[in-house]
C-alpha positions in Angstrom: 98.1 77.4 143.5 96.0 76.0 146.1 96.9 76.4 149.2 98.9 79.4 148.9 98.5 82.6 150.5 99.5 86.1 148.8 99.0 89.7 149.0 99.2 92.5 146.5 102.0 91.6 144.0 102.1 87.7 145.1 105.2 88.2 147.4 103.6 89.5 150.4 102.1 86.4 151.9 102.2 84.9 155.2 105.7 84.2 156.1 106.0 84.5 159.8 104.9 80.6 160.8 103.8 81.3 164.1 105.3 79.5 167.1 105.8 75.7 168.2 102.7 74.9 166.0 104.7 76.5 163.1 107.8 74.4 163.9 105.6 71.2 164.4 103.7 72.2 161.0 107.2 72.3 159.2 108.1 69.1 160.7 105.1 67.2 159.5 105.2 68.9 155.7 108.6 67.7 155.9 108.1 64.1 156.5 105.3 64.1 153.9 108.0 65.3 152.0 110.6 62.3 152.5 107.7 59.6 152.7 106.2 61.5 149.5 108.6 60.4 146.2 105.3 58.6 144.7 103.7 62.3 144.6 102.2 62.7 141.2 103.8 64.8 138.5 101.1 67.5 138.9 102.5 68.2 143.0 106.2 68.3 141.4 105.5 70.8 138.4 103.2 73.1 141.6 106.9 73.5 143.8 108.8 73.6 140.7 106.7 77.1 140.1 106.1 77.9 144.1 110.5 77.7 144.4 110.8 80.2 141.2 108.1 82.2 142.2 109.9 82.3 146.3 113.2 83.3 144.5 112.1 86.4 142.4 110.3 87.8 145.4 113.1 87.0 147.6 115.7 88.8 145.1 113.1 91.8 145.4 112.7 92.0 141.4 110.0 91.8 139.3 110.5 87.8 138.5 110.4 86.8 134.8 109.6 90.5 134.3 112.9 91.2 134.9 115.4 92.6 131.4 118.6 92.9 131.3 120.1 96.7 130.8 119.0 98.7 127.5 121.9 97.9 124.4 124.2 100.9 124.0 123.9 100.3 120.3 122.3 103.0 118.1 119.8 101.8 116.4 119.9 101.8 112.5 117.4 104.4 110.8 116.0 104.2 107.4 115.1 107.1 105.4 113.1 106.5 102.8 114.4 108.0 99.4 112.2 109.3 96.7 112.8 108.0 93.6 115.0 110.5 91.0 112.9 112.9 89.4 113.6 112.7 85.5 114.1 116.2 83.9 112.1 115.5 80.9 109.8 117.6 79.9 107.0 115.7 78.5 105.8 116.1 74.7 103.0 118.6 74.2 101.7 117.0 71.4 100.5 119.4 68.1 98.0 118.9 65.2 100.9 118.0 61.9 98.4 118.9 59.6 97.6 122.3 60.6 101.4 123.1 61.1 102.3 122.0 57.3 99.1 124.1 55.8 99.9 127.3 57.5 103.8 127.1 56.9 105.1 129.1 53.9 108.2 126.8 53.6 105.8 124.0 52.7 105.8 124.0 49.1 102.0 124.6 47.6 102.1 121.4 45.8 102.7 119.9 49.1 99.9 121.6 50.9 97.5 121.2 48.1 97.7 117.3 48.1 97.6 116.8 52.0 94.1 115.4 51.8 93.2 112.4 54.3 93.3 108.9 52.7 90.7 107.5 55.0 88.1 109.7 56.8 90.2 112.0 59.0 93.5 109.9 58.8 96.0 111.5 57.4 99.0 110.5 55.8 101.8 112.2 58.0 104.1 110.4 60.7 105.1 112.3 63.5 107.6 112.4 66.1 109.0 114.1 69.1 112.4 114.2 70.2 115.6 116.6 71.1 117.4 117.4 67.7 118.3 120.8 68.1 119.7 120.8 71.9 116.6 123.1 73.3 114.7 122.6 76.6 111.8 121.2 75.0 111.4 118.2 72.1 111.4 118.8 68.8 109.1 117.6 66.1 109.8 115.9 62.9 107.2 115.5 60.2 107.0 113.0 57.4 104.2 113.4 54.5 103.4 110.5 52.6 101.2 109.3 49.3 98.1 107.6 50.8 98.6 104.7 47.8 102.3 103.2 48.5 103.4 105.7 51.3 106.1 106.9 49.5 107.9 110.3 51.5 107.8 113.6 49.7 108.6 116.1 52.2 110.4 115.6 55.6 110.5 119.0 57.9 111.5 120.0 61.7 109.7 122.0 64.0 111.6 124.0 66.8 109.4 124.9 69.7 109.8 128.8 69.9 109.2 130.1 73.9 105.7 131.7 73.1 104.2 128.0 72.4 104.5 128.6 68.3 107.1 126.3 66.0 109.8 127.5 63.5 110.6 125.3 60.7 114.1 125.0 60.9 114.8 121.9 57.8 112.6 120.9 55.2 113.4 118.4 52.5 110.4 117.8 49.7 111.7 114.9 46.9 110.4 111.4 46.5 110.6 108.8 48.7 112.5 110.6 51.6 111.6 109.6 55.5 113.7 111.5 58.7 114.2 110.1 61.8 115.7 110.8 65.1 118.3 108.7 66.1 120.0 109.8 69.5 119.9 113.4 68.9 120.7 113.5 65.3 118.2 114.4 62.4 118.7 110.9 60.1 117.2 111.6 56.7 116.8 108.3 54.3 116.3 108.9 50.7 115.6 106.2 48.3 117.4 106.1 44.7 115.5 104.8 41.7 116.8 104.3 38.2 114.4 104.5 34.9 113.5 100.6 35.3 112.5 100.2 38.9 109.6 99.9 40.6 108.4 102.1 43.7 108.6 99.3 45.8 112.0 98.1 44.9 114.3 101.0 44.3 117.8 100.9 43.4 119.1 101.9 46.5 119.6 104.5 49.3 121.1 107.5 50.7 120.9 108.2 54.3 122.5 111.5 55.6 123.1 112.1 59.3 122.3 115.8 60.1 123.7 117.6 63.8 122.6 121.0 64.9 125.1 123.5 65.6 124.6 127.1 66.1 120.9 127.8 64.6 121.0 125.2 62.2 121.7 121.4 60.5 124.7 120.6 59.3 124.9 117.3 57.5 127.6 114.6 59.9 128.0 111.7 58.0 126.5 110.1 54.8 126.3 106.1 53.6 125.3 105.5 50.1 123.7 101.8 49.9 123.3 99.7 46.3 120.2 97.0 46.9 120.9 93.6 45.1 118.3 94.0 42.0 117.8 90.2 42.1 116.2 90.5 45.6 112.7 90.9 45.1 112.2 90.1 41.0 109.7 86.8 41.8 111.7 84.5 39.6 113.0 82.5 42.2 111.5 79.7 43.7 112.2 79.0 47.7 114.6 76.8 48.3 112.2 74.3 50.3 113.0 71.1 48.8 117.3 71.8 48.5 119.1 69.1 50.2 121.4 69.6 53.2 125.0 71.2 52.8 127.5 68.2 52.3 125.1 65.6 51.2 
């Protein structure tokens, strides 16, 4: 503030006051003092911060500078944690079609009619997935007719450790499609009679095969009959039936 005298850190000013002409100097300031309660609030707010700053240099600290003593509490450490690493191996994915022409389990008549239906498309489904418990996934291969997709040959592929495959199931007969299903080979094979049509067959049988040892043995089998009225056309839809219980 004006008026106020300070040295080096502000609490090394003049404090002596100097004789009879500091006492009569007090003496005035302190009548203005009493005489002065109509000072304006700018001279209050100036000794409001002249007694705070007189007390923290009294007190020989470092005025609002001054903290209280370091907490004795440790303080809490994060450590960042990586997220889990999956075990996985990813699929190393193959070319189907040149696997089922060089392998001597498929049959000939098998080989001889994998031609593509479209320019270089195929009709073979693939997938990859653990059937046979090894470190790395399996492969299951589905050949199709390119007219109606109908299955006629269903075969797994067992990763060897020199990068080659083994054919370890293969299953050629009309309309059969394998699947994997939590580590079981599922094989679906549709059942026709004389009368029915490729697209509406009579029924199904779907076989549940496990690996044990070094090859599949069949788990569990469910024979379903299809309702031969699904499916015939004859039947209108019911879009104009009235409400149950009018």
């Amino acid at each position: 503030m004006r008026g106020l005298t300070a040295s080096g850190d502000g609490c090394g000013g003049d404090r002596g006051g100097g004789g009879d002409d500091g006492g009569r100097a007090a003496t005035v300031r302190r009548g203005r003092i009493l005489t002065g309660w109509a000072a304006s609030a700018t001279t209050l707010v100036g000794l409001a911060a002249f007694g705070l700053l007189t007390v923290s240099c009294s007190t020989g600290g470092t005025g609002t500078r001054d903290e209280g003593p370091a907490g004795t509490q440790p303080v809490a450490q994060v450590t960042p944690s990586g997220e889990p690493s999956s075990s996985a191996r990813p699929s190393s994915r193959i070319d189907p079609v040149t696997l089922l022409k060089r392998d001597p389990k498929v049959s000939e008549r098998v080989r001889t009619d994998l031609k593509p239906c479209t320019g270089s498309e195929y009709p073979v489904d693939t997938s990859y997935g653990t059937v046979t418990g090894g470190p790395s996934p399996d492969v299951v291969v589905n050949v199709m007719t390119c007219g109606d997709s109908v299955g006629v040959g269903t075969y797994v592929y067992r990763p060897r450790s020199n990068g080659s495959y083994e054919n370890v199931f293969a299953i050629e007969q009309p309309a059969v499609y394998g699947t994997i299903d939590r580590g079981d080979l599922v094989v679906t094979t549709q059942v026709y009679e004389k009368k029915d049509s490729v697209a509406y067959p009579s029924g199904e049988e779907v076989i549940t095969y496990r690996w044990a040892g070094n090859r599949f043995n069949e788990h569990d089998r469910v024979h379903n009959d299809f309702n031969r009225a699904v499916g015939s056309g004859g039947a209108a839809l019911p879009g104009d039936a009235e409400p149950a219980g009018n």
